[in-house]
N, C-alpha and C positions, 0 to 999 in steps of 0.2 A: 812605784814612784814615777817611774818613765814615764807606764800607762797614762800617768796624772797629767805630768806635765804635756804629754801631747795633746790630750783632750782641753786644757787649758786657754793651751794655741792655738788650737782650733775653733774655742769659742771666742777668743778674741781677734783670729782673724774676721772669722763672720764680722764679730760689731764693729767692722772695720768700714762697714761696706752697710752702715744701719741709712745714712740718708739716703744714700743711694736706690736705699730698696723703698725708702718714703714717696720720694718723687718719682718713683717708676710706678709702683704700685697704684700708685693713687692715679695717673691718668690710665693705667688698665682699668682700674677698679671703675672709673667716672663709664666707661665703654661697657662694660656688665653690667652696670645700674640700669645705664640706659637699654639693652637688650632685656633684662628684667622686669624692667618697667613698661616696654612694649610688650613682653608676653600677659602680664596685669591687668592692661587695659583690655586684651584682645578677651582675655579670660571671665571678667568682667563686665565689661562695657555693654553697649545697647543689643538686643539680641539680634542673632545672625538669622533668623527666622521668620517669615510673615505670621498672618494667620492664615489657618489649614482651611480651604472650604467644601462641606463636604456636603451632597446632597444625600438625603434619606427619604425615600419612599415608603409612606406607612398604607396599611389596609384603610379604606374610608373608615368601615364599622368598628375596627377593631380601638377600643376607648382605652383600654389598659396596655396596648403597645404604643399609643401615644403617651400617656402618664411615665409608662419605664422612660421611654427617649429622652422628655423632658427634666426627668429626676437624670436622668445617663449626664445631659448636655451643661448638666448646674453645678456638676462634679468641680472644682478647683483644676484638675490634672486636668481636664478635658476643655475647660469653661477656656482656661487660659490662653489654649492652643489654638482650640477649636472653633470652624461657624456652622452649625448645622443649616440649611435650607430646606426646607421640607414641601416636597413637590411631585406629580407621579412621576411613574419609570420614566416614560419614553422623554420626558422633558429631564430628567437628569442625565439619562444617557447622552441628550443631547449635549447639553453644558460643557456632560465631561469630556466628551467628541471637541468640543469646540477650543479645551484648553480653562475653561472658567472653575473649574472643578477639582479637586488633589483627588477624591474617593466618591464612591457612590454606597448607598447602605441598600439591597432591597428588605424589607423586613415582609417573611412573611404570615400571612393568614395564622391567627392561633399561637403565635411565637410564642409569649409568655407561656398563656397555657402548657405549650408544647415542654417547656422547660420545666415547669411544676412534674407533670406528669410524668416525665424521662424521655419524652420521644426525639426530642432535640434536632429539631429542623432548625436546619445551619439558612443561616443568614448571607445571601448574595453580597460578594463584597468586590465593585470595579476600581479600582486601579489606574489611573493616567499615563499613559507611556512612560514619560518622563517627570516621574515625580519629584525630582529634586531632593531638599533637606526638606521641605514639611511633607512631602509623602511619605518617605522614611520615616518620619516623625510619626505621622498619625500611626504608620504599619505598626510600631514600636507600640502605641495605645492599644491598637485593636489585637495586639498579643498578647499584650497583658491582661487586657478587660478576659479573653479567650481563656486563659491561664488561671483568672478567677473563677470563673465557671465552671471549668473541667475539674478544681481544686471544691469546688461546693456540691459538683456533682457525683466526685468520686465518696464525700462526707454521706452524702443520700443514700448510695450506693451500700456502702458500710454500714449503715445504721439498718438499712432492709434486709442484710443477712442478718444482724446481730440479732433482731428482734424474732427473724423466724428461727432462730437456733435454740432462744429462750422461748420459743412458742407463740410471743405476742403478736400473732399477725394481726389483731384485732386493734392494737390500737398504731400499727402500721403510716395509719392514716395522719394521724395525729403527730407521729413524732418528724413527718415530712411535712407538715402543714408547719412546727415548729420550726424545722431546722432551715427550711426554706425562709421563715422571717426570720432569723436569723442569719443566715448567709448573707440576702437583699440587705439587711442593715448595715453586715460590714462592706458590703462591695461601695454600696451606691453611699453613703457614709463617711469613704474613707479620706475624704478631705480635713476631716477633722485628726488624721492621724500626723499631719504635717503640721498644725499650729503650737507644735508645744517644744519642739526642738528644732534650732536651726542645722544644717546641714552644710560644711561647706566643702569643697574641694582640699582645701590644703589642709584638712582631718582635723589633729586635736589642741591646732593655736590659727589665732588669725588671721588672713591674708595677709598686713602686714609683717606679723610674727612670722611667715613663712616665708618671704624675701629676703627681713632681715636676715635670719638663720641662712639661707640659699646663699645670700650676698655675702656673707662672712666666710662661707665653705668657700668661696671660689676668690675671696681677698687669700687665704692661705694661702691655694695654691700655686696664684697669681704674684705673692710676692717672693717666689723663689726664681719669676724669672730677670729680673733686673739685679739679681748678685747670683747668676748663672755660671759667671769664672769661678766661684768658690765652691759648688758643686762635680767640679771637673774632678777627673779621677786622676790620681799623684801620677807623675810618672815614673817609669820604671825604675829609676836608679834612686829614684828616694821611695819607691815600695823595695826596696832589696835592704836598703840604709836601714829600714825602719823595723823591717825583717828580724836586721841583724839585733835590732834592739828589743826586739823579742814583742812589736805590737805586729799583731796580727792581722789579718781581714777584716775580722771580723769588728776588733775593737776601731781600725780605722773608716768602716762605716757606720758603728756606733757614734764616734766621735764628730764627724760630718754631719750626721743626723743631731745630736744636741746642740752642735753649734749652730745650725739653719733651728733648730727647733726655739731655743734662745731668741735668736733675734724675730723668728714669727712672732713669741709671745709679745716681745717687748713693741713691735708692729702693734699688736692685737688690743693692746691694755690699754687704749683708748679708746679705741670701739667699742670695746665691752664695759667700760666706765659710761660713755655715752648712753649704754643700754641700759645700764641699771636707774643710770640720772633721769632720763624719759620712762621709766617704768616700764621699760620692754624686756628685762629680764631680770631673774631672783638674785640678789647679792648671797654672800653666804659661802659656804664652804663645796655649795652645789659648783656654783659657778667659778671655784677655783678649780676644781679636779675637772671640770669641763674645758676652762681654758689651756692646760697641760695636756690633757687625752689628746686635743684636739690638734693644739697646735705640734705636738711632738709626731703625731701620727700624722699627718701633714705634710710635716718635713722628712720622715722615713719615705711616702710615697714619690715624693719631689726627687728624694735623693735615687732613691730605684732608680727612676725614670732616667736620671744622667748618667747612672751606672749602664744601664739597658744601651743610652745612644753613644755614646762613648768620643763625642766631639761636641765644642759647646754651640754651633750652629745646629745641629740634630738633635742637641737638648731641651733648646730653647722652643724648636716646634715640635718636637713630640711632648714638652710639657705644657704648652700648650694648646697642641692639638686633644693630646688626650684630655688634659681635665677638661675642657670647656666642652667635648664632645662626650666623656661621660658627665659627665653632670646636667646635662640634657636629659641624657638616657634615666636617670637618677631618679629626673622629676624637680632640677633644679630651676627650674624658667617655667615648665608647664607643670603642675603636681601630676602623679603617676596615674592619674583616674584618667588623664583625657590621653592617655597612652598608649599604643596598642596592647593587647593581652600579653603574648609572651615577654614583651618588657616589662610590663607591671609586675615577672615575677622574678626579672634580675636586678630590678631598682633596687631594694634593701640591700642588694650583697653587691651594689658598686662601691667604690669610695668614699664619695659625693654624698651615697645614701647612707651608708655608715656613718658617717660623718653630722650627717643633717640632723640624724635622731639623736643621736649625744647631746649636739649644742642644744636641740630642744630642750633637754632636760635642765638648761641653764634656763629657757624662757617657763618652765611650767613650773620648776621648783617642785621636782618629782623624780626621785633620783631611780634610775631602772640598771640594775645590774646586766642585765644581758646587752642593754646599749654599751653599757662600759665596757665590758668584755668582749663588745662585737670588733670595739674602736682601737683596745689592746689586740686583741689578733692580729688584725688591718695592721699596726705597725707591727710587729712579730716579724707576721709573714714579709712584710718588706724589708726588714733588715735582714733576715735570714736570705730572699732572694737575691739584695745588694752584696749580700756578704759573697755567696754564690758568684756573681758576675766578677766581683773585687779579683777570688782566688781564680778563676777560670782567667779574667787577662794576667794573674800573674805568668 
């Protein structure tokens, strides 16, 4: 019954301090939109890129090394990027000498051939000192285009032993005359592989769908700092009082935790009204176990944080600091594709990133059990760490 009653007090100390956290929140939150919405546009917007100009020197006689280049140059991945110039050597090398140039192609004598056959005369490939983002760029093509070859010629490879193992060297001939127009269909082709699904960055909901969600993960965290004195840790002669009264650590950062969790939701339940009324997320019983995961889990991590800095000016910027700097990390401003590698593999197991995939499941209306249970953990582990710090300053 004690138990009860303190957890009571606790949630009514919080909604004590509910407007307080409206008008704060909401000009932090106006300052995130606005950094979010400058990552958007950058994301977005017109490309950072020119076009690539690349000069290619072909054989005069050679009729079928022109035909390949011009089927290579019509490709969409290439057409986009790309300006072929087609010129002899010494006038490319010049170009590129002179800075007019990102790449030089030499192709030479017999190329196709050569590849039909297996002999695989590699293609002169110059480079500009400083090639900037579209020399990277092109490089990036011509390792791919490379990657395709090597992937069609290892396919040749294979079918030539398979066929002398089965004895048919005789028709040898024939199954590389095949496989080869088959290869050339998928390589040079493969534009058609991109018109039937779009692809975006922020994966399996919209650019907008993935701010709103981003913007609501950091409205949480955001609005524990403007009712920051309610998070402070008791002091010592009312943790002894309370002692006496038989609540423990444990259950005194449980109850801190529901009381911030409490007034998040009640924060929340406008936001998330707005989302369903615009049709940005599924009503239903998704989006209630969403809005509880999320907001309780929230306020477990908020509360850590003040337990960890143990004064309310060291609260306020470590909770601060930290979410707005992992939720970076997360993939919360830039999604985690234009992120370096090694962060792209600690995004899902931030907060932020926990966090983010749960509330999706309020926008997709697709409920995933290991989000839930990633998002229960996430609070677990931080009430058991709070508890931890609670008993350690006792």
């Amino acid at each position: 019954m004690t138990s009860l009653i303190y957890l009571k007090l606790e949630v009514k100390r919080a909604w004590k301090r509910f407007w307080r956290l409206c008008g704060g929140t909401g000009l932090l939150l106006a300052l995130a939109a606005a950094a979010a919405l400058g990552a958007s546009r950058v994301l977005y917007a017109d490309p950072v890129t020119g076009r690539v100009a690349v000069g290619v020197s072909l054989p005069e006689e050679d009729a079928l090394a022109k035909q390949v280049m011009k089927m290579v140059s019509s490709l969409d991945s290439v057409e986009s990027v790309c300006d072929f110039q087609y010129m002899d050597r010494e006038s490319c090398l010049q170009k590129l000498e002179a800075g007019e140039l990102y790449a030089v192609l030499d192709i030479p004598e017999g190329f196709v051939e050569d590849i039909i056959n297996g002999t695989n005369t590699p293609v002169k490939v110059w480079l500009t000192k400083n090639p900037g983002i579209e020399g990277k760029l092109f490089r990036e093509l011509a390792d791919g285009g490379a990657l395709t070859l090597s992937a069609s010629q290892s396919g040749i490879y294979a079918g030539n032993e398979l066929y002398r193992m089965l004895g048919l060297d005789q028709s040898i001939g024939e199954m590389e005359e095949e496989l080869n127009r088959r290869y050339l269909d998928y390589s040079l082709e493969r534009g058609g592989y991109f018109r039937h699904m779009k692809v975006q960055a922020s994966g399996d909901v919209t650019t907008a769908e993935f701010y709103l969600v981003s913007m609501y993960v950091l409205f949480l965290f955001l609005t524990a700092i403007p009712v920051s004195d309610y998070l402070m840790p008791v002091k010592k002669a009312m943790r002894q009082k309370l002692e006496v009264a038989g609540i423990g650590a444990g259950w005194r950062v449980g109850a801190r935790v529901l009381g911030l969790g409490t007034l998040m939701a009640g924060a929340a339940c406008p936001v998330a009204g707005l989302a369903v009324f615009y049709g940005q997320a599924q009503g239903g019983m998704i989006l209630g176990a969403v809005w509880i995961l999320s907001t309780v889990t929230a306020s477990a991590v908020a509360v850590l944080l003040y337990q960890l800095a143990g004064s309310l000016l060291g609260g306020v910027m470590f909770l601060f600091l930290a979410s707005t700097g992992q939720h970076f990390l997360a993939g919360g401003f830039l999604p985690p594709v234009f992120l370096p590698e090694t962060i792209q593999k600690i995004a899902p197991w931030l907060p932020s990133g926990i966090l983010m995939e749960t509330v999706k499941m309020a926008v997709t209306g697709v409920w995933s059990w290991r989000s839930a249970a990633a998002c229960a953990g996430l609070a677990g582990t931080a009430w058991l760490l709070g508890t931890a710090a609670e008993v350690k300053r006792s």
